[in-house]
MARKOLMI-85171 format. One line per 10 residues: for each residue x, y, z of C-alpha. Coordinates in steps of 0.1 Angstrom, whole numbers, plus 5000, padded with zeros to 4 digits. Layout:
REM residues N
X,Y,Z  ...;
***
This chain:
REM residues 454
1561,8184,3213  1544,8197,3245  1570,8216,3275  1566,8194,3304  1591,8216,3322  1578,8237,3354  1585,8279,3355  1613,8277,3377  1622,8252,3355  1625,8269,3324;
1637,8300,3345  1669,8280,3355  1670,8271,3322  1678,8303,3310  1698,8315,3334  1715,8290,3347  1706,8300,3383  1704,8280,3413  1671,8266,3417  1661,8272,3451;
1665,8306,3444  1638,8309,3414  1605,8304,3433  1585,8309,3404  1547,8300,3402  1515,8309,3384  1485,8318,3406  1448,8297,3402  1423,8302,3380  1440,8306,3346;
1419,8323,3319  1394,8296,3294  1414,8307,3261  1447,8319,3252  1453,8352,3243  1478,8382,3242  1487,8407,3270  1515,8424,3281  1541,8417,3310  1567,8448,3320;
1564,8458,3283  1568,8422,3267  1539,8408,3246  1528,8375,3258  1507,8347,3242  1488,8323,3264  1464,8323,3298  1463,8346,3323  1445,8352,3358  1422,8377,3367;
1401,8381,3332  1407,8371,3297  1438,8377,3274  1428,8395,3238  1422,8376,3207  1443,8396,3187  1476,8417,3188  1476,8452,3195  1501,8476,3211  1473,8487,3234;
1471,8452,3252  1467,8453,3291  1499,8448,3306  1494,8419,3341  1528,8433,3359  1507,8448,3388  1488,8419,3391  1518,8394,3405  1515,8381,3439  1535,8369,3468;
1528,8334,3486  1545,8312,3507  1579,8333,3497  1571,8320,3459  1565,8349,3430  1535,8344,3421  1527,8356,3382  1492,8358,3370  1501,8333,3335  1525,8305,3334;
1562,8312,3327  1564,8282,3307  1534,8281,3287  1541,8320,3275  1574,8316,3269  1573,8278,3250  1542,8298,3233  1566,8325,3220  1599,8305,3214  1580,8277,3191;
1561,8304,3174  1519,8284,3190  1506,8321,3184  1480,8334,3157  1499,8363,3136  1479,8397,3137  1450,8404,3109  1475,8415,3078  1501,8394,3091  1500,8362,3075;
1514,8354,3041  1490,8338,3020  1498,8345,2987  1515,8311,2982  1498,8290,3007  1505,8257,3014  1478,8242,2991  1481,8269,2963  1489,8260,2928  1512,8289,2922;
1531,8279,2954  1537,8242,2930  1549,8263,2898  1573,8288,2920  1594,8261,2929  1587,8236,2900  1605,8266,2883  1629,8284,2910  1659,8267,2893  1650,8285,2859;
1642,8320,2870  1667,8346,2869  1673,8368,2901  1656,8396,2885  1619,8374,2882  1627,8362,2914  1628,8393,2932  1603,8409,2918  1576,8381,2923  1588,8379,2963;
1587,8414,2965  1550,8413,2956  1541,8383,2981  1561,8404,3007  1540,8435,3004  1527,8451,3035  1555,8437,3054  1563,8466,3076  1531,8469,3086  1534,8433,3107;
1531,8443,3143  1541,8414,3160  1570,8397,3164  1589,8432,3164  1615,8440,3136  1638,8444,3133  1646,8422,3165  1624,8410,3190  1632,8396,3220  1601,8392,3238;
1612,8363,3257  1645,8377,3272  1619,8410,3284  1599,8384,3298  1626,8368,3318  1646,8397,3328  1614,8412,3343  1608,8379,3361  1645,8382,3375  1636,8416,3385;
1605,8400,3409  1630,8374,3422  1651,8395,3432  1629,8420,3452  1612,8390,3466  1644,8373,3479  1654,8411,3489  1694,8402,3478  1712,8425,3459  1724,8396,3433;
1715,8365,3417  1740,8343,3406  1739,8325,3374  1760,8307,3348  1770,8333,3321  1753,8329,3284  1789,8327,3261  1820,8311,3274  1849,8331,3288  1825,8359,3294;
1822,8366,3263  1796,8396,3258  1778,8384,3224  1782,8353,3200  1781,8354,3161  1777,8332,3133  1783,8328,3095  1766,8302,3072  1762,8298,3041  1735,8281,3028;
1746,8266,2990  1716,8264,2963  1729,8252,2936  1760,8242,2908  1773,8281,2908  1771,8282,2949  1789,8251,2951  1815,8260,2927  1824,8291,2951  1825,8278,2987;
1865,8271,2983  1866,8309,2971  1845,8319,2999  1868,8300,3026  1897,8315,3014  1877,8350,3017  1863,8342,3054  1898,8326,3067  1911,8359,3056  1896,8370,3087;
1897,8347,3109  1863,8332,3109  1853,8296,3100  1819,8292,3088  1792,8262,3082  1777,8249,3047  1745,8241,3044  1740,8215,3010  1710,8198,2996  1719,8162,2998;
1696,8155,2966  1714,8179,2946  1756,8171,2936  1768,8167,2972  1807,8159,2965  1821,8137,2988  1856,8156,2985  1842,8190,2990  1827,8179,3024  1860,8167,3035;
1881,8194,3023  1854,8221,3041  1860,8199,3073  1896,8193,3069  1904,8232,3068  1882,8238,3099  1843,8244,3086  1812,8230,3094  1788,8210,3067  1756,8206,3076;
1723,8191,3055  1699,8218,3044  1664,8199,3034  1662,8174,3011  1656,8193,2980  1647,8228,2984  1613,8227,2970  1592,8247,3001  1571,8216,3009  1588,8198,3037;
1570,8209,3065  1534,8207,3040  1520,8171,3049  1527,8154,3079  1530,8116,3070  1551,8131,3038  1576,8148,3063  1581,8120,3082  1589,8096,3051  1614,8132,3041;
1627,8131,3075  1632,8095,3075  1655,8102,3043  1673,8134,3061  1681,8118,3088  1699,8092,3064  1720,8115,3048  1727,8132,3082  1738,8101,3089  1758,8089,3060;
1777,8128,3057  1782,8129,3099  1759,8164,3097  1750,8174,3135  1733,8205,3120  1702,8217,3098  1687,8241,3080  1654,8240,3064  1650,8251,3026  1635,8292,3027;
1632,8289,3067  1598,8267,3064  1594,8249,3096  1570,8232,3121  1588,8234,3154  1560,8203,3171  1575,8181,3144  1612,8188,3150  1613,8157,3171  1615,8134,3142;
1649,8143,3136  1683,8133,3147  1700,8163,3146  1718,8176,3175  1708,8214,3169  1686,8229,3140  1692,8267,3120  1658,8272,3105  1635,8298,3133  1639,8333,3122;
1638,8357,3153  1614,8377,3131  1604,8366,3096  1590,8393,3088  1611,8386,3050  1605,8352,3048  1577,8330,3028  1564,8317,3064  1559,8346,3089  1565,8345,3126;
1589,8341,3146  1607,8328,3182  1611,8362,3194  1643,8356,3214  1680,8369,3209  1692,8335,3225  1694,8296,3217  1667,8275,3232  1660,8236,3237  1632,8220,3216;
1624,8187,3232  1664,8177,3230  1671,8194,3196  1689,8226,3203  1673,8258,3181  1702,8282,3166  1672,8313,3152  1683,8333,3124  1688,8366,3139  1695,8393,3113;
1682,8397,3078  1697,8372,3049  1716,8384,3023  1697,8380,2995  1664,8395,3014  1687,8423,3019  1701,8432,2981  1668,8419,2961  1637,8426,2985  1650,8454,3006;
1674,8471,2977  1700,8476,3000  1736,8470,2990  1751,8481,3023  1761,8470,3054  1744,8494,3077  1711,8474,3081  1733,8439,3095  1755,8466,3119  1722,8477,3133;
1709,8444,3142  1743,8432,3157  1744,8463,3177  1707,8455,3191  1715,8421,3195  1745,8426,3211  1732,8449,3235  1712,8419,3247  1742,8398,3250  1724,8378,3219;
1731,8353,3193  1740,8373,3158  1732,8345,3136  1742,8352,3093  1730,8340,3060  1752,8346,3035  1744,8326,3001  1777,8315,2980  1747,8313,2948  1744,8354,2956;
1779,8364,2964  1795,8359,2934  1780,8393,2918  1810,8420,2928  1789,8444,2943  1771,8417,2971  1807,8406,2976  1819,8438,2986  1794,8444,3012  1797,8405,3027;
1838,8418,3028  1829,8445,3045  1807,8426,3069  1838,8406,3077  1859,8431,3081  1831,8446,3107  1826,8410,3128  1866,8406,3132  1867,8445,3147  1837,8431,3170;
1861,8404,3180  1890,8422,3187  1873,8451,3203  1843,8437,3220  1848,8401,3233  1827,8386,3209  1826,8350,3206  1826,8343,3166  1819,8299,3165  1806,8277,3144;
1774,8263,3148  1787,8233,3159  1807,8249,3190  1775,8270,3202  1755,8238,3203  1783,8217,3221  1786,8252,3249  1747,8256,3251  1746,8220,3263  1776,8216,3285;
1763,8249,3302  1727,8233,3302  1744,8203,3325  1764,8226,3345  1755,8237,3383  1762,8266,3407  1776,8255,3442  1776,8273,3470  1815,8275,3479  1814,8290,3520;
1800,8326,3509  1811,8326,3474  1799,8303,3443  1816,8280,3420  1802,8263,3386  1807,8224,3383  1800,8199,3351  1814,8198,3315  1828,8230,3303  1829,8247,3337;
1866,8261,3332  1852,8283,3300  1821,8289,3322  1817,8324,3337  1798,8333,3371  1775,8362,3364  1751,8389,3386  1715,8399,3383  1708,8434,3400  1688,8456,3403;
1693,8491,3391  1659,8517,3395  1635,8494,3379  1658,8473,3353  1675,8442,3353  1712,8443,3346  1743,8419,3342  1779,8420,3359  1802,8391,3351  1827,8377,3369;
1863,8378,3357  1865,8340,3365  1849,8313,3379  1856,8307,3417;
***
């Protein structure tokens, strides 16, 4: 998959702004290679004007801000907005020196015997082999943990250059959530096996409790009841497909994938699954177009915890090709009790906080397999317990996969209209939509929205 889209394009993308008023170009002479720099703060990967980007990652990189230009009224940036930010989001970047985990590479042998014998290994051998490939984790310096959101820098610093360009106080643009809401959280569950699958209707009960409907994720190789599927649906939850068996090599050949895809997109369509979710987070973004999912759950924001390092490095949903990405946004349960030790709650509240400060997707993991032991049930009630305060309290929108991807594409076909001296939002889902304001305050970029749409 290769972005065709221009970057006032993907500007309007994001935002939702009008067009006309994103005059966003790049200036000539882009650099030979692709390399990292900085822009206002936010690492970028990709060409730039006026000399070369560095080949590897360092927090001393140059930073390009002073080098935009003005032309013709347009904002001109010394890289292309779309290439950096298509670079980012669908993770085209080298990781740093240290970075990479290559313990059980794609062609390794002990990679083959892991999962040949995942379903026989008890937690404890699990852990403690993962725990060894993981080592030197926090050392990783790019994508930042625990959130980064290197893409939404880049764009609010963009906004910022739009708006002292156009010399206007605001910039319209349609609001991210519906209703104005000021975040958006998810819970999935991602089911493994017999004992996982034996505790969804327990875990249901536990999450309608509080008010929150959740999506399964099942491996359609494995005992994928007919009745459970229908009972999940009929009391309000989301099933969705996650691989085809769980065995990390989905994404390791690319004629197999395609003869695995061929066979997921059957059982996507023979269960009605819109969603899915790759097994251990393995993915290859350029190949996602050989699906026929509507949305897909399987980009970590930072998998700095994961088997496959990198991330997307944004807080907020994104179109690949027509597939809509969902990225896992806070740590997964079971990274959390067995590789970081941490039976509390603390380490989820601090990512929601960051990521709601960014008005961001707060995407969970919770595995039904791993919940069963008391004390990892405790904390997931407590988690609960914390997301339905959030609600209440804060305006957060709690949905189900399902609903962000049907929002995330009404709002992607709705437009701004100039209404006499006001605006007004037309297209599909406009009456949920919210107007919003970019301004300026000092040197920062910040949002006002609008109580409703006009």
């Amino acid at each position: 998959m290769t972005t065709t889209l221009s970057a006032a394009e993907v500007f309007w993308e994001y935002f939702g702004s009008p067009i006309q008023l994103a005059r966003i170009g790049a200036q000539h002479s882009p650099s030979h290679g692709r390399g990292w720099f900085l822009f206002s703060g936010a690492a970028c990967y990709g060409r730039r004007s006026c000399g070369e980007p560095a080949e590897d990652f360092s927090r001393l990189l140059a930073d390009v801000a002073d080098e935009v230009a003005t032309e013709s009224g347009d904002v001109q940036l010394p890289f292309d907005l779309a290439e950096v930010v298509t670079n980012l989001r669908e993770e085209r970047y080298p990781l740093p020196p240290g970075g990479r985990f290559e313990a059980l590479g794609v062609n390794s042998a002990a990679r083959s015997i892991y999962y040949f014998l995942r379903p026989l290994l008890a937690v404890g051998i699990r852990k403690h082999l993962q725990r060894m490939r993981l080592r030197g984790w926090e050392n990783i310096a790019f994508p930042a943990w625990p959130v980064d959101d290197s893409v939404d820098q880049i764009m609010r610093a963009t906004m910022a250059l739009v708006l002292r360009r156009a010399g206007v106080k605001e910039i319209p643009f349609i609001w991210f959530w519906p209703k104005g809401a000021t975040g958006c959280a998810m819970m999935t569950h991602d089911v493994e096996g017999p004992t996982g699958a034996q505790f969804c209707l327990s875990l249901t009960d536990l999450d309608e409790s509080f008010g929150i409907r959740s999506a399964f994720q099942m491996i359609p190789r494995s005992p994928f009841e007919r009745s459970l599927v229908d009972l999940l649906r009929r009391r309000g939850f989301e099933v969705n497909l996650h691989d085809l068996a769980h065995d990390g090599y989905l994404f390791h050949d690319r004629e197999v994938f395609r003869s695995r895809a061929a066979e997921i997109n059957r059982f996507a369509r023979q269960f009605q699954c819109r969603g899915f979710r790759s097994g251990a987070m393995y993915r290859e973004q350029a190949w996602f177009d050989s699906f026929e999912f509507s949305y897909d759950m399987s980009v970590p924001n930072a998998a700095h915890l994961e088997p496959q390092r990198g991330g997307c490095c944004t807080v907020l949903p994104y179109f690949v090709g027509d597939l809509l990405e969902l990225p896992l946004t806070t740590t997964q349960d079971y990274s959390l009790f067995h590789i970081l030790g941490e039976y509390s709650v603390e380490r989820w509240k601090q990512q929601t906080e960051i990521l709601l400060s960014k008005n961001g997707l707060v995407t969970f993991i919770a595995h039904p397999d791993y919940l069963v032991e008391e004390r990892a049930l405790t904390v997931y009630k407590e988690l609960l317990e914390y997301l339905a305060q959030l609600r209440s309290e804060r305006n957060v929108w709690i949905a189900l996969p399902g609903e962000v991807n049907d929002w995330w594409r009404d709002r992607r076909r709705m437009t701004l209209v100039r209404n006499g001296s006001t605006w007004c939002i037309e297209g599909p889902g406009s009456d949920r939509a919210r107007i919003a304001y970019a301004s300026l305050h000092g040197d920062s970029v910040t949002y006002r929205v609008a109580e409703s749409s006009i």
